[in-house]
N, C-alpha and C positions, 0 to 999 in steps of 0.2 A: 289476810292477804295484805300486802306491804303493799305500797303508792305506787314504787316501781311494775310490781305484779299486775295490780289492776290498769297501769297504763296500756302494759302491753295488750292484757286481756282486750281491751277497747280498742288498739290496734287491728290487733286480728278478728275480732268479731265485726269493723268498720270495713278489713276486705274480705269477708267473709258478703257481709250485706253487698258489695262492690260482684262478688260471686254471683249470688245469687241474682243480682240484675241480670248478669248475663247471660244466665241461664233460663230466665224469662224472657231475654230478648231469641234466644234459641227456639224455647218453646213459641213462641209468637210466630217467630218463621215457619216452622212447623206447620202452623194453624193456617198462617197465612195458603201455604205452599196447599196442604193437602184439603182444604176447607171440611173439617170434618162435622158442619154441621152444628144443631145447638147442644142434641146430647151426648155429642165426640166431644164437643167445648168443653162442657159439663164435665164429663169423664175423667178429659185429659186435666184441667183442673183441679181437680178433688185427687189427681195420683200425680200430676205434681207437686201443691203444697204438699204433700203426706212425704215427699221422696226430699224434698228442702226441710221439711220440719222433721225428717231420720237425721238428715244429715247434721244440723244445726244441733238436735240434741248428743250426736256424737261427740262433735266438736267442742259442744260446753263442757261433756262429759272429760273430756280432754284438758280443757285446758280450763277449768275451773272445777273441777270436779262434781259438777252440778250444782254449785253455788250461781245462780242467778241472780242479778241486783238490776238496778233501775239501768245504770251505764252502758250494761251488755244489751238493751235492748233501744238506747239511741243510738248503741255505736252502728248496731246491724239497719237502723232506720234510716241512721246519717249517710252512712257507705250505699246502702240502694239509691238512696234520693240524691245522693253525688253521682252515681254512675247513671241515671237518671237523666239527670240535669244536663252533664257535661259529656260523656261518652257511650252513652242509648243509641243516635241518631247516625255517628258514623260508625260504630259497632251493626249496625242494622244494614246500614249499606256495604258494606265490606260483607257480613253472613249473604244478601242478597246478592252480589255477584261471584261469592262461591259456588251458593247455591244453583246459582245460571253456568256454571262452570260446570260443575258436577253433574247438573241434568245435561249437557249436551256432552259431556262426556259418556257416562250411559246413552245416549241415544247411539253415537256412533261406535258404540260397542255392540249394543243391539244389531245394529246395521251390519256390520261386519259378521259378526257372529248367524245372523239371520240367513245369508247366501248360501253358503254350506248348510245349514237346516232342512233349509227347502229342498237344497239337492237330493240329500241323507233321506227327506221325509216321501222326497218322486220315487226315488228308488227303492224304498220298503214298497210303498204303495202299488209302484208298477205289477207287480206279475199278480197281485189286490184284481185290481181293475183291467186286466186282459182275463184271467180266470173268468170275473164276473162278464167280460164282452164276450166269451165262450158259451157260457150256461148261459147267458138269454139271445146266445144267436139260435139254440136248440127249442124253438118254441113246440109245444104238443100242439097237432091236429087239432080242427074245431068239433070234427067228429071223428073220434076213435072207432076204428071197425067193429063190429057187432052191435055197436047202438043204433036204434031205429029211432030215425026223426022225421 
């Protein structure tokens, strides 16, 4: 591979590492958002690297053709701990008030959607619950004729 070649390679595997922050800083909202506990943490961990480390072997497979050298693994070190450093914190707040955007957007879709439910759900139910006021307005006698008490 030529100087030119591996420049770029180190380009792209630098926003590639630049990617993958971001995709950590997603998954953290995630964690954040849904708290899923120590072994959701666990979980979701062990099938996120696995889903970064398909990706990243595509990628090389792409554009190095699985030639791996020391460069391709500062460039992806350099690019996360840049994105890290310098764009983690307002990436985080910007995903954090989507995500407040998006939950109250589903709530008042909920909302909406929920009034006609309820109406939809009286009216199955109604002639449900007059049937049933029928059959237990017919209670039996406590002594039916021909028994001796």
């Amino acid at each position: 591979m030529s100087v030119l070649d591996q420049t770029i390679v180190f380009f792209f595997v630098t926003v590639w590492g630049n990617c993958v922050g971001l995709l950590f800083d997603c998954y953290r909202l995630c964690r954040q958002v849904w708290r899923p506990g120590y072994w959701g943490t666990s979980l979701g961990d062990i099938v996120f690297w696995l889903v970064v480390t398909v990706f990243t072997y595509f990628s090389l497979m792409l554009l190095t053709w699985g030639e791996v050298r020391f460069y391709v693994f500062l460039g992806m070190g350099l690019g996360f701990f840049i994105y890290l450093k310098f764009f983690s914190k307002t990436v985080r707040k910007f995903l954090l008030k989507v995500s407040g955007v998006i939950r109250n957007l589903l709530i008042y879709i909920f909302k909406i959607f929920n009034v006609p439910l309820k109406a939809f759900k009286k009216a199955i139910l109604f002639p449900f619950k007059l049937l049933s006021k029928v059959i237990n307005s017919f209670k039996p006698p406590l002594n039916p004729p021909g028994s001796s008490s």
